[in-house]
N, C-alpha and C positions, 0 to 999 in steps of 0.2 A: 387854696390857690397853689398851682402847682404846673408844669412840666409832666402832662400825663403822658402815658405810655398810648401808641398807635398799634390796632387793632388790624390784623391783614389777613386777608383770605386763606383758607374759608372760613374765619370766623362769624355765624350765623347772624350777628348783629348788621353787619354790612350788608346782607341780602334781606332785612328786614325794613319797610318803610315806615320812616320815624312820622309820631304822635306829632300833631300841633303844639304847641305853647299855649296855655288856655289862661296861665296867671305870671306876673312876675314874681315871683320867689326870692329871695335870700338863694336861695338852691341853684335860680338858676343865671343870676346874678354870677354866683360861683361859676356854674360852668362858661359863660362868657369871658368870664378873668383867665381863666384855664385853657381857654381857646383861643385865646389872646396869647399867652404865654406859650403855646408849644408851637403855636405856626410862627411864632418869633423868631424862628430859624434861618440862615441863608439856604437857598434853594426849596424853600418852603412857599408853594403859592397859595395854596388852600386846605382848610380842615371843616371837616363834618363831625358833627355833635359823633354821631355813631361810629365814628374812624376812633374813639377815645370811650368805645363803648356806653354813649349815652342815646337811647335811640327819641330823641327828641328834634323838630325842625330848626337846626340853627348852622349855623358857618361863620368860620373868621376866615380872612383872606392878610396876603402878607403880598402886594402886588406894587413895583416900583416904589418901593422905601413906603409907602402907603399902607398902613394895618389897620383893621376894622372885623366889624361882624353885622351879622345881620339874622331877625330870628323870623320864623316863618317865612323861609323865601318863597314865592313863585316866579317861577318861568315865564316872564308875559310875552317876549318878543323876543324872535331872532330873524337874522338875514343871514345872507354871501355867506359863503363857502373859505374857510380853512382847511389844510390836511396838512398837520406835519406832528414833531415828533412830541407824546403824552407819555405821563410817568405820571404814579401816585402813591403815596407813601404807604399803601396796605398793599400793595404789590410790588412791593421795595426790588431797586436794581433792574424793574425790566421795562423798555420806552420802546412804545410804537406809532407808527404813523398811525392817527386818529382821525378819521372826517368828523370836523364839527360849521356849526355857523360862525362866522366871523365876529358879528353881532348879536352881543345878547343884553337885555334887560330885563333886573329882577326888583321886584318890588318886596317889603316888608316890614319889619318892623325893629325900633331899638329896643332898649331896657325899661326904656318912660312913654311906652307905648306911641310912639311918635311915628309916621309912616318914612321908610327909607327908602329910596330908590339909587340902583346900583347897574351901571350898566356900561359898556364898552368894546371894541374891538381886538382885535387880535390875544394875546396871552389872559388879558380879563374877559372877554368873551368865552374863552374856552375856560377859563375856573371859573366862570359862575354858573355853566351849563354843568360840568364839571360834579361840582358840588352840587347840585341840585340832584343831579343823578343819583349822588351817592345818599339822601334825604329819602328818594325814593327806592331805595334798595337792588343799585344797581352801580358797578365798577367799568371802570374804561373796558376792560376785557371785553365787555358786553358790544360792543360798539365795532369790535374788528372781523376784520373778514373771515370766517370759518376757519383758514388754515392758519392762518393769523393767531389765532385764539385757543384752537388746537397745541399750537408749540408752546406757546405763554403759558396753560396750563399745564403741559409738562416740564416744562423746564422750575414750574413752580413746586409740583411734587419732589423732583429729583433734590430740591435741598433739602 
């Protein structure tokens, strides 16, 4: 149980789409405790199993004083239109206007196989799509406009 360390582009784990949860573990009990404890940060709204290098389906979110997780999400529903400004902790320091839905709900599961459902508008909207994204092997980067995403990249070589 620990404060793990965040995984940031390119590290191949983050472009890789994480495995289902097929059993509840002791193991993965851990990383649940673990996912709990580094998105316990201020300015922390969400963490993916594979942001901490586990490439498994899971997420903790840290959203209006509100912390939790959830294992096997899926994406079931979204609506209306957001665009404003995203950041994520594997691409540390750089925020851009992001079009996402306003509305999102995600369905899955706890630690005692119980069915969770997670779903909201504005700032929880965008980290659960968010995170989901990043489950399936993909970064906000992915999501911006050509030239947008062009400078992000460079600017991320240059450090």
């Amino acid at each position: 149980m620990a404060i793990r360390q965040i995984r940031v582009v390119p590290d191949p784990v983050l472009r890789t789409p994480c495995d289902e949860i097929t059993t509840i573990t002791p193991a993965i009990e851990r990383l649940v405790t673990d996912l709990l404890q580094t998105v316990d940060d201020p300015g922390r709204a969400g963490l993916s199993a594979n942001q901490i290098g586990v490439s498994l389906r899971a997420f903790s979110y840290n959203i209006e004083g509100k912390i939790g997780y959830v294992l096997n999400p899926v994406l079931e529903e979204t609506s209306g239109e957001q665009y404003g400004d995203e950041g994520c902790l594997s691409v540390p320091g750089l925020w851009y206007k992001t079009r996402r839905a306003d509305y999102a709900r995600v369905t899955g599961i706890d630690l005692d196989g119980k069915r969770v459902v997670l779903e909201g508008k504005g700032l929880m909207g965008r980290m659960l799509q968010h995170e989901c994204d990043h489950l399936d092997g993909h970064v906000y980067l992915d999501r911006l406009e050509k030239e947008e995403r062009r400078e992000a990249l460079r600017l991320m070589r240059s450090r």
